[in-house]
C-alpha positions in Angstrom: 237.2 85.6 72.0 240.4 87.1 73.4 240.9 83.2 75.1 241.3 82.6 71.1 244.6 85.0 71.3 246.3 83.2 73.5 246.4 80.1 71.6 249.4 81.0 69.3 251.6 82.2 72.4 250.7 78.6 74.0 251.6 76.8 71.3 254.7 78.7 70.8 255.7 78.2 74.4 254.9 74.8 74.3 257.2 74.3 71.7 259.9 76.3 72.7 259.9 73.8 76.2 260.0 70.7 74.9 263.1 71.7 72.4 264.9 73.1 75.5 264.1 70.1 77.4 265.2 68.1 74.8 268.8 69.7 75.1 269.4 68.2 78.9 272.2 65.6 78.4 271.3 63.4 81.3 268.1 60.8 79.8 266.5 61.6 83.4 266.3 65.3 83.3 265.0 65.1 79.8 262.4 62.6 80.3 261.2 64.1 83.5 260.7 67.8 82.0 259.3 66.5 79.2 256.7 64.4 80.9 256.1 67.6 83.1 255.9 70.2 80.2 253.2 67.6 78.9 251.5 67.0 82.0 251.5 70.8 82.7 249.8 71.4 79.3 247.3 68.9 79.3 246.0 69.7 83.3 245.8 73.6 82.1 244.3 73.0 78.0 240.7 73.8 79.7 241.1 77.4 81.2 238.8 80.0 80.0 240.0 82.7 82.0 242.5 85.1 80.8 243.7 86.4 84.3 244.6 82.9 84.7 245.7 82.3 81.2 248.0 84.8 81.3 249.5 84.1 84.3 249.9 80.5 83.6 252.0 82.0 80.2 254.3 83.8 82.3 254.8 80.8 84.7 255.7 78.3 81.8 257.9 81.5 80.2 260.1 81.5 83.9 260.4 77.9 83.4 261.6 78.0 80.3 264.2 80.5 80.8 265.5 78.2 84.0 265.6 74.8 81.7 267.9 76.7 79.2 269.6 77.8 82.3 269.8 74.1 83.5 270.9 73.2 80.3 273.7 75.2 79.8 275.1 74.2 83.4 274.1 70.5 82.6 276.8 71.2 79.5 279.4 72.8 81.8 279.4 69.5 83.5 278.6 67.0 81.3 279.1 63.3 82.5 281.1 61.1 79.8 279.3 57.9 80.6 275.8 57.8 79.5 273.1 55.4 80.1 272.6 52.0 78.7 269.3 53.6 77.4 270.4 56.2 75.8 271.7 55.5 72.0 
């Protein structure tokens, strides 16, 4: 039941990294968190223990805080030419 509790702070969190990831200006920084918030996520949807739960939360809250860190010294020094990918 109390696995149930978590689910709201997990989605939340998910959330929250893929919109900071999706701040990176560099196309290979954002793709790469991206694919390894998702990755991260889907390896981890089938825990049942709380202990581990909860410290899997406050691993994925750490990495959020350093992408927003990244981010904002990705802006600081921000490349003017972007990739032929990028649009």
């Amino acid at each position: 039941m109390a696995v149930a509790g978590h689910k709201m702070k997990v989605l939340s969190l998910y959330k929250q990294l893929l919109r900071a990831s999706q701040k990176f200006d560099s196309y290979n920084y954002r793709m790469y968190a991206l694919r390894r918030i998702r990755d991260a996520f889907r390896e981890n949807k089938s825990l049942a223990d709380n202990t581990t739960i909860a410290n899997e939360l406050a691993f994925a809250q750490k990495n959020l805080e350093i992408i927003q860190r990244q981010t904002i010294v990705g802006h600081l020094y921000r490349a003017p030419i972007k990739l032929v990918i990028e649009k």
